[in-house]
Backbone as numpy.savetxt, mean C-alpha at the origin, in Angstrom:
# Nx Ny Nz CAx CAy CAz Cx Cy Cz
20.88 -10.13 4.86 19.43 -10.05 5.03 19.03 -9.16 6.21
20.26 -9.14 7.25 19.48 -7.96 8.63 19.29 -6.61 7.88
20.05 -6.44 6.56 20.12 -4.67 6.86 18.55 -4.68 5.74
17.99 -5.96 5.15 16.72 -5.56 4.31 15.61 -5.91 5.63
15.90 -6.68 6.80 14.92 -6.67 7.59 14.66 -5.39 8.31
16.04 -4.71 8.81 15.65 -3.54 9.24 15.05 -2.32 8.34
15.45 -2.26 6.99 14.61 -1.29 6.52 13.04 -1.36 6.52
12.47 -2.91 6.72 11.27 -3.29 6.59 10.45 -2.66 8.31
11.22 -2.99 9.18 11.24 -2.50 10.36 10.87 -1.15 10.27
12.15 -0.51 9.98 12.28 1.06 10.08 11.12 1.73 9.40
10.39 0.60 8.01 9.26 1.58 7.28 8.27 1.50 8.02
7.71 0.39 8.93 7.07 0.04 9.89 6.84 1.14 10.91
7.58 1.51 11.78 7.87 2.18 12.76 7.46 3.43 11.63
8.40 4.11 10.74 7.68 5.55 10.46 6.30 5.43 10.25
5.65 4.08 9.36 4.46 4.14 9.18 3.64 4.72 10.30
3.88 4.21 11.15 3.30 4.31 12.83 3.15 5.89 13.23
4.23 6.17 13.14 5.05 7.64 14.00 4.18 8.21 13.14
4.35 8.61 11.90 3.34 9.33 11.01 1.78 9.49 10.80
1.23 7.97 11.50 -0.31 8.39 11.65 -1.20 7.92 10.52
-0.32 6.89 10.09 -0.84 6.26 8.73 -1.27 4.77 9.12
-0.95 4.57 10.44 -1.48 2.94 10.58 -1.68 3.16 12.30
-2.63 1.76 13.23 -2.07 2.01 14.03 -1.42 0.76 14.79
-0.98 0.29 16.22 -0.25 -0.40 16.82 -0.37 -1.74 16.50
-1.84 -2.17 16.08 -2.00 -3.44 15.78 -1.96 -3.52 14.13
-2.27 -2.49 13.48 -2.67 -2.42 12.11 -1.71 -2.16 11.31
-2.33 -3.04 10.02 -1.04 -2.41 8.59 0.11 -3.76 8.29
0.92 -4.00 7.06 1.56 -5.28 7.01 2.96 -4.33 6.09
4.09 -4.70 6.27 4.55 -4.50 4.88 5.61 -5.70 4.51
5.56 -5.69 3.32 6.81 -6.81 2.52 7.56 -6.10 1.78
8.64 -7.13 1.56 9.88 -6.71 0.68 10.01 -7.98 0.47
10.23 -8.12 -1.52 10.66 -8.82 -2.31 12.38 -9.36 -1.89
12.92 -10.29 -1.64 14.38 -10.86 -1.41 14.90 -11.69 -2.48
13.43 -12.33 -3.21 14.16 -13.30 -3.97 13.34 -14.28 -4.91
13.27 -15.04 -5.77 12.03 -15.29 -6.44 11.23 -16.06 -5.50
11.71 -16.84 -4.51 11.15 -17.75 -3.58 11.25 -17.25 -2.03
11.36 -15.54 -1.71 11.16 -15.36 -0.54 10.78 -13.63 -0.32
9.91 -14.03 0.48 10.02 -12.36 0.78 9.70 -12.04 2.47
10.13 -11.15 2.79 10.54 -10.16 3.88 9.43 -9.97 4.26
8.31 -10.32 5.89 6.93 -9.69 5.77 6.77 -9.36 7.55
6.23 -8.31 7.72 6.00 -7.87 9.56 5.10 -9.11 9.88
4.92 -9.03 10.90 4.14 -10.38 11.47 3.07 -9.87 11.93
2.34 -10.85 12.51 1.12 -10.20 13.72 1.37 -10.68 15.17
0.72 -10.00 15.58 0.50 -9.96 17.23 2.25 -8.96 17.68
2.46 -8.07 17.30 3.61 -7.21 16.91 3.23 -5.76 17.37
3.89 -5.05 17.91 3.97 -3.45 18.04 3.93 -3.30 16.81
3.70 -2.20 16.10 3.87 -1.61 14.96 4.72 -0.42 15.20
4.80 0.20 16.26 5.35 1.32 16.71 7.30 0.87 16.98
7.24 0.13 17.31 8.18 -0.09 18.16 9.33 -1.78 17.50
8.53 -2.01 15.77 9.21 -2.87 15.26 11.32 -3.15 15.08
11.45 -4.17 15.24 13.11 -4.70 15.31 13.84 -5.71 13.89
14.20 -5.39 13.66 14.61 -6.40 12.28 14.48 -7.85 13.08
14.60 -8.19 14.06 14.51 -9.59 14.45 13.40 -9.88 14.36
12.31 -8.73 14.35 10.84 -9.55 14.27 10.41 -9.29 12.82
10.81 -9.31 12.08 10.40 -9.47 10.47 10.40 -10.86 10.57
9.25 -11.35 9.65 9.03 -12.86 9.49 9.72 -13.03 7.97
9.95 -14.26 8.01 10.61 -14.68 6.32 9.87 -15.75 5.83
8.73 -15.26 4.90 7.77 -16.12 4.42 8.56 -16.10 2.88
8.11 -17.90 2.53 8.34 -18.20 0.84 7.15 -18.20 0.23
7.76 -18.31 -1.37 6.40 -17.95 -1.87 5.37 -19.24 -1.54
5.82 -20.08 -1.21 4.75 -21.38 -1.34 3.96 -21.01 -0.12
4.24 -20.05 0.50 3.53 -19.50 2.32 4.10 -20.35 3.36
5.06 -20.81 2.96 6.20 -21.61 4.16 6.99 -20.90 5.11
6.36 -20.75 5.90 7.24 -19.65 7.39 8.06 -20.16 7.65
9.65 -19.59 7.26 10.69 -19.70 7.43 11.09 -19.60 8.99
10.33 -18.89 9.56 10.51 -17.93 11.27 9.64 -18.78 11.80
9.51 -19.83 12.21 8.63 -20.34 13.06 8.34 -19.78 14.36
8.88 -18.84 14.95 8.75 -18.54 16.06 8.11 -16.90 16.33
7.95 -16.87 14.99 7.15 -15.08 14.71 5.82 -15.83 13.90
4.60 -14.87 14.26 3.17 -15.62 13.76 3.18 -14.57 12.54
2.93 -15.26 11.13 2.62 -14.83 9.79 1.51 -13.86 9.91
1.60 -12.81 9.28 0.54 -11.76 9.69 -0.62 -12.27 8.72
-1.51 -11.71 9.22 -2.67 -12.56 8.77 -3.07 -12.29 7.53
-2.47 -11.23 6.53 -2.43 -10.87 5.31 -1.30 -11.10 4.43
-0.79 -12.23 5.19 0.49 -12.80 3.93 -0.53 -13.54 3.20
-1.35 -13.98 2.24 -1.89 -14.48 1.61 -2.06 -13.30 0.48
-2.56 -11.93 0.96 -2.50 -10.96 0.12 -1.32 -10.59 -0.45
-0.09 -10.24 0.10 1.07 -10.25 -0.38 1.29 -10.94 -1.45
1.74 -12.23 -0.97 1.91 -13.48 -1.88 1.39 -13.36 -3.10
-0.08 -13.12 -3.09 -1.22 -13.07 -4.20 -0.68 -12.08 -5.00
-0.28 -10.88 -4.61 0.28 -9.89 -5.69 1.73 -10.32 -5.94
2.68 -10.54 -5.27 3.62 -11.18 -5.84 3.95 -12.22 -7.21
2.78 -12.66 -6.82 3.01 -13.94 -8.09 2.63 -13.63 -9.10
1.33 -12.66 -9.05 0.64 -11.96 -10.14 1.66 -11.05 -11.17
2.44 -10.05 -9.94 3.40 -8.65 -10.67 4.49 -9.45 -10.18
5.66 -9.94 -11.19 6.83 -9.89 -10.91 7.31 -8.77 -10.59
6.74 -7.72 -11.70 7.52 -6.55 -10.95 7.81 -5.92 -9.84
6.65 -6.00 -8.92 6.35 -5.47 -7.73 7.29 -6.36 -6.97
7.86 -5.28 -6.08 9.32 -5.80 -4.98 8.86 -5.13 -3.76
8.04 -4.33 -3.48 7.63 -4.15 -2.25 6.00 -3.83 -2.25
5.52 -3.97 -0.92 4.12 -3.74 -0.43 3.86 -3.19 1.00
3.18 -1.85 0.60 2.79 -1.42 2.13 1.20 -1.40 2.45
0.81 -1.81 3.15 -0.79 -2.06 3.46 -0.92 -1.46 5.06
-2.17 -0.17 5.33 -2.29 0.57 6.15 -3.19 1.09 6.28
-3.69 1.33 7.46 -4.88 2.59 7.43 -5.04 3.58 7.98
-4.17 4.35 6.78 -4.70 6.08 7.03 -5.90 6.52 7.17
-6.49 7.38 8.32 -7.35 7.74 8.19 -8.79 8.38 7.12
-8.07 9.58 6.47 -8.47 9.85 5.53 -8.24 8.86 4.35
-7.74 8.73 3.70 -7.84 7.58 2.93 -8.79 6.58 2.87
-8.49 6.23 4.20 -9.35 4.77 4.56 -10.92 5.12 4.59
-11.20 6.74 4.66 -12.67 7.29 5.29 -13.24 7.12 3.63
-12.24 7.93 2.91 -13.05 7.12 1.07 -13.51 5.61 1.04
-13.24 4.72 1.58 -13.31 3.45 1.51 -14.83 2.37 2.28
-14.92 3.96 3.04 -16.06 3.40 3.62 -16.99 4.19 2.99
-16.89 5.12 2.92 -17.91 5.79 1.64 -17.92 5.51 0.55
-16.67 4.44 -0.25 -16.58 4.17 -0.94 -16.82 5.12 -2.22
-15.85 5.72 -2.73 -15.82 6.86 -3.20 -14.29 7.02 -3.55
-14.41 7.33 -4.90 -12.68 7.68 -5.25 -12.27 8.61 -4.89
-10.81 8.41 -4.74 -10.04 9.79 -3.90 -9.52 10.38 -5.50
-10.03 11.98 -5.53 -9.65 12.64 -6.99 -8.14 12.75 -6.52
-7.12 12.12 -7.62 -5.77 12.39 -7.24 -5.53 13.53 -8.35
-6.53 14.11 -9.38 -6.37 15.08 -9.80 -6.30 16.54 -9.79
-6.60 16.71 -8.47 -6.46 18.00 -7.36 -5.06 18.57 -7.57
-4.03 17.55 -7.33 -2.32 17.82 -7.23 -1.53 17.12 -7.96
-0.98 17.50 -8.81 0.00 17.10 -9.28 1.21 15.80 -9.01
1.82 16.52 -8.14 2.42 15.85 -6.97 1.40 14.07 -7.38
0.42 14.29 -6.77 -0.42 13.08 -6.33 -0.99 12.27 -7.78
-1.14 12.80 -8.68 -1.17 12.21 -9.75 -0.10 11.58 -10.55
0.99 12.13 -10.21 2.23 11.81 -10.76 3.07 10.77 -9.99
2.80 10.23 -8.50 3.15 9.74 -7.97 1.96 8.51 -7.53
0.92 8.68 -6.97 -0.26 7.89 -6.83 -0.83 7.15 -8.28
-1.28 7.90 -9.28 -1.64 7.53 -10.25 -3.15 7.63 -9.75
-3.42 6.59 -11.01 -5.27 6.74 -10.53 -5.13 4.60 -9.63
-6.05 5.77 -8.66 -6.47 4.60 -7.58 -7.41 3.86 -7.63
-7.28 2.49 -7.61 -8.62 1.41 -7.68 -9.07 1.28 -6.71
-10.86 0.56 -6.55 -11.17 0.29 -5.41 -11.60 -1.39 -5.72
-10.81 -1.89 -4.68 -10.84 -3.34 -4.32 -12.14 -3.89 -3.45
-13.05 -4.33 -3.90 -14.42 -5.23 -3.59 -13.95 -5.46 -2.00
-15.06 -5.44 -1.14 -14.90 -5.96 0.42 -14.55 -7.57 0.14
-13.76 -7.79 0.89 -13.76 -9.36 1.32 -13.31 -8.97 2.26
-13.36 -10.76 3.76 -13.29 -10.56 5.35 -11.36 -10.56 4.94
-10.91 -10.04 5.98 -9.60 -9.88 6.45 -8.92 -10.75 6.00
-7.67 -11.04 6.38 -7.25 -12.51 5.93 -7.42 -13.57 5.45
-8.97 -13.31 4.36 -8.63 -14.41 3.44 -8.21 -14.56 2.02
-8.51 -15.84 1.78 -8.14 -15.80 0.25 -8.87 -14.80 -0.76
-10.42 -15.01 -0.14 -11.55 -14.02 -0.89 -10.73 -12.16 -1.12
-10.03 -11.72 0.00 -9.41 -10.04 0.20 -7.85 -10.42 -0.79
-7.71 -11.28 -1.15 -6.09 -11.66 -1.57 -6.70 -11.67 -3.17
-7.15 -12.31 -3.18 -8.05 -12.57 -4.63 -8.69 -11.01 -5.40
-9.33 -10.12 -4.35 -10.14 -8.77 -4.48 -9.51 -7.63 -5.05
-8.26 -7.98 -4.04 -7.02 -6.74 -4.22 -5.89 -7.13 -5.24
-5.35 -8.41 -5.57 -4.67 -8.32 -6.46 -5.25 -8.42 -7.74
-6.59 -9.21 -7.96 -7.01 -8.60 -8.89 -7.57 -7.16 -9.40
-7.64 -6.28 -8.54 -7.65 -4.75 -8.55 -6.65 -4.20 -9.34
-5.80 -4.53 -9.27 -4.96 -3.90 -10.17 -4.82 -4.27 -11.51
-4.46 -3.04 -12.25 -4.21 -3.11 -14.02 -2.90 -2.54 -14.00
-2.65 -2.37 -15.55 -1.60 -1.43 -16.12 -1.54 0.22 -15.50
-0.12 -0.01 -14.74 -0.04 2.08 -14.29 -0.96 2.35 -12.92
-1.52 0.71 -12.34 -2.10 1.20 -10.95 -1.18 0.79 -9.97
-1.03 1.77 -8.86 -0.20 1.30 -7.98 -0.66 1.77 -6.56
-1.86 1.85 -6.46 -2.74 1.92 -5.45 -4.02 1.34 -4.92
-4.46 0.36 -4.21 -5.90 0.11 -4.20 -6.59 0.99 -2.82
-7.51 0.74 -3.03 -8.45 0.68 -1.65 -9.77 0.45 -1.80
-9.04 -0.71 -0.58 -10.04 -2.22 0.09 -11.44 -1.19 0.80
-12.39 -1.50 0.28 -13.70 -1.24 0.60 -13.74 -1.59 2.20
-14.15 -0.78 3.27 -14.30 -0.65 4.57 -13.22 -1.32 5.00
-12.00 -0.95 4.45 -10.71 -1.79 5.20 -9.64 -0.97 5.34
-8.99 -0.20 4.11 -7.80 0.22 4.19 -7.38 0.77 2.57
-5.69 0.81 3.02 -5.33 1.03 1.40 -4.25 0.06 1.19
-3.68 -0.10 0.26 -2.37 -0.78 -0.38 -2.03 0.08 -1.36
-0.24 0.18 -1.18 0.32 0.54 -2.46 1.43 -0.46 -2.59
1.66 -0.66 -3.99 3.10 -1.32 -4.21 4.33 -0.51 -4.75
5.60 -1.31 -4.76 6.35 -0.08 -5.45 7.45 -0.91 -5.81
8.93 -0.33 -6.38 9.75 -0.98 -6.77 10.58 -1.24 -5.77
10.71 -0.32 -4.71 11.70 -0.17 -3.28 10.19 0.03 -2.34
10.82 -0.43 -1.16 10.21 0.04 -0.25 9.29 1.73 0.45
10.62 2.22 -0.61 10.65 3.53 -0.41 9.62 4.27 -1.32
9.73 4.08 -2.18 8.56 3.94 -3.24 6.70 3.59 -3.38
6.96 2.34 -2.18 5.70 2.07 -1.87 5.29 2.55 -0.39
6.09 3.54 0.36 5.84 4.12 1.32 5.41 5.70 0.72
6.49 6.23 0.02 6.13 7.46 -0.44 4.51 7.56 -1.00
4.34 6.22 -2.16 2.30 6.44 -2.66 1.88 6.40 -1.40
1.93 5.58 -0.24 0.61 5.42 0.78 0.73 7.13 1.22
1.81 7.26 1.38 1.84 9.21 2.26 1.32 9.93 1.16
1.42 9.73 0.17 1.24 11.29 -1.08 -0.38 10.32 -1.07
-1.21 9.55 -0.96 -2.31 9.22 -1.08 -2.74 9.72 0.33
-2.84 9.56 1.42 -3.19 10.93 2.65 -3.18 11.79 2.43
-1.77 12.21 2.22 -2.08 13.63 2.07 -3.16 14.26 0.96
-3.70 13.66 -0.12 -3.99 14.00 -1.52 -5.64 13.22 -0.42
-5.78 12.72 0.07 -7.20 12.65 0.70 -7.70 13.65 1.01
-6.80 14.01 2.57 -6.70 15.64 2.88 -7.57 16.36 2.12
-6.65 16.68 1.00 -6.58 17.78 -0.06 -8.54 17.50 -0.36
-8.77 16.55 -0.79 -10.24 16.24 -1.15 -11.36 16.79 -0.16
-11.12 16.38 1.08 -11.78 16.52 2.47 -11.60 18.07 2.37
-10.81 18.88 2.35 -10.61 20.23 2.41 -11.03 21.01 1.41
-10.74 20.56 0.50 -11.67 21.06 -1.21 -13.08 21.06 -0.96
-13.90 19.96 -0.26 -14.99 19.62 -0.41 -15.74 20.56 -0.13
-14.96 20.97 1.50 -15.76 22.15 2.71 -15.62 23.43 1.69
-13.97 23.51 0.80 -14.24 25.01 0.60 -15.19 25.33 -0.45
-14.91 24.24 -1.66 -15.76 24.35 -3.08 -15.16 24.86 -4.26
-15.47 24.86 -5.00 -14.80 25.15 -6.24 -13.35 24.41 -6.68
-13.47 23.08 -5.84 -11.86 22.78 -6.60 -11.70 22.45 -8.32
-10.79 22.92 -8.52 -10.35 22.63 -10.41 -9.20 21.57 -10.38
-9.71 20.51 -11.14 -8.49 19.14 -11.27 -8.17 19.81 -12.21
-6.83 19.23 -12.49 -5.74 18.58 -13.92 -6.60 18.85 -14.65
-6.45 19.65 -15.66 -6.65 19.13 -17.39 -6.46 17.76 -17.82
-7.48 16.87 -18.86 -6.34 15.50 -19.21 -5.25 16.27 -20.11
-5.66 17.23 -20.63 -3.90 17.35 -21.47 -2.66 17.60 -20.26
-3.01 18.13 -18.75 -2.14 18.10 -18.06 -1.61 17.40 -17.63
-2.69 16.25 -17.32 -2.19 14.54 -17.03 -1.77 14.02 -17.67
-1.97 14.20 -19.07 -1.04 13.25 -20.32 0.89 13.55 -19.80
0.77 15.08 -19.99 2.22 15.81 -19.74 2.83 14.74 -18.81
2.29 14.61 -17.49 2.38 14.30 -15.68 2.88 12.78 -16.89
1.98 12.19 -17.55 1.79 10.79 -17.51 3.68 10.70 -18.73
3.42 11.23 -19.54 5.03 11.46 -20.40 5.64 11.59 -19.45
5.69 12.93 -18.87 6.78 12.38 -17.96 7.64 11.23 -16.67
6.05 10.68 -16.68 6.56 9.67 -15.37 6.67 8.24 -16.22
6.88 8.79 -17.69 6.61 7.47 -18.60 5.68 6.21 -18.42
4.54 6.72 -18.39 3.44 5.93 -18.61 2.84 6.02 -19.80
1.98 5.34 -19.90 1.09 5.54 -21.22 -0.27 6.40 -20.66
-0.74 6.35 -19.57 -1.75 6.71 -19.21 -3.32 6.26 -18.75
């Protein structure tokens, strides 16, 4: 279990270094087992995370780590967990750009890039609820459908899930950057999305239905 706490760590820390969350902000999990998963804590560096400080919450929300405080969005976790078996990891953060759609509330076109459509997919936006409760756990996992693997929480942030860690780190970065891309399109003008026959292609190939 140290070498899945430290990768949880290590995604932590790049999250940080990269400019996608900051010192106090952002959660991530990793799936371990049907009855446990891997989750950062609060009151925590984000910069400067250690595999010893990964908390080990079960699914029933039983803190295994009594001595690390449950971040205040294990309720959200959990909530998508039980919902998607599939889903084995979760990164929750706030990138700037990203997060700036959220308060404008406004979809981020992931049809600009390729890249970002093929990897992001199309992004939901998850209803405001306050921070850590059941109401934001409830908002965001019901946000998701079939082929979404992105939300963003209205004046809060984003979430992606994924199958690896790695996976659900790569959507939160290719969703910045593909913000970017929007914010920069906007000033110049004239941007041209995807064709849907181009997205169908994107969508065959990443074997979706679409």
């Amino acid at each position: 279990m140290i070498e899945q706490k430290q990768a949880v760590a290590d995604c932590m820390n790049r999250l940080y270094t990269q400019g996608l969350t900051t010192t106090s902000g952002g959660n991530i999990s990793l799936r371990i087992s049907k009855d446990l998963i891997l989750l950062t804590p609060s009151a925590t560096d984000k910069g400067n995370m250690r595999a010893e400080q990964i908390a080990e919450i079960g699914m029933d929300a039983i803190n295994h780590t009594p001595k690390l405080k449950p971040s205040i969005e294990t309720s959200m976790h959990l909530e998508i967990y039980k919902r998607f078996p599939h889903v084995n990891a979760i990164v929750h953060a706030h990138p700037p750009c990203a997060s700036t759609f959220t308060v404008v509330r406004n979809p981020i076109n992931v049809r600009l890039v390729a890249e970002a459509y093929a990897i992001v997919g199309e992004p939901v936006m998850a209803p405001y609820a306050l921070m850590g409760t059941p109401e934001l756990a409830d908002s965001v996992a019901g946000s998701f459908k079939k082929n979404t693997f992105c939300a963003l929480l209205e004046n809060h942030g984003v979430l992606c899930i994924g199958d690896t860690l790695l996976q659900a780190f790569d959507r939160i970065e290719v969703l910045e950057n593909v913000a970017k891309i929007n914010i920069y399109a906007a000033q110049l003008g004239h941007a041209r999305e995807l064709t849907d026959a181009q997205c169908r292609d994107i969508d065959n190939m990443m074997g979706r239905d679409g």
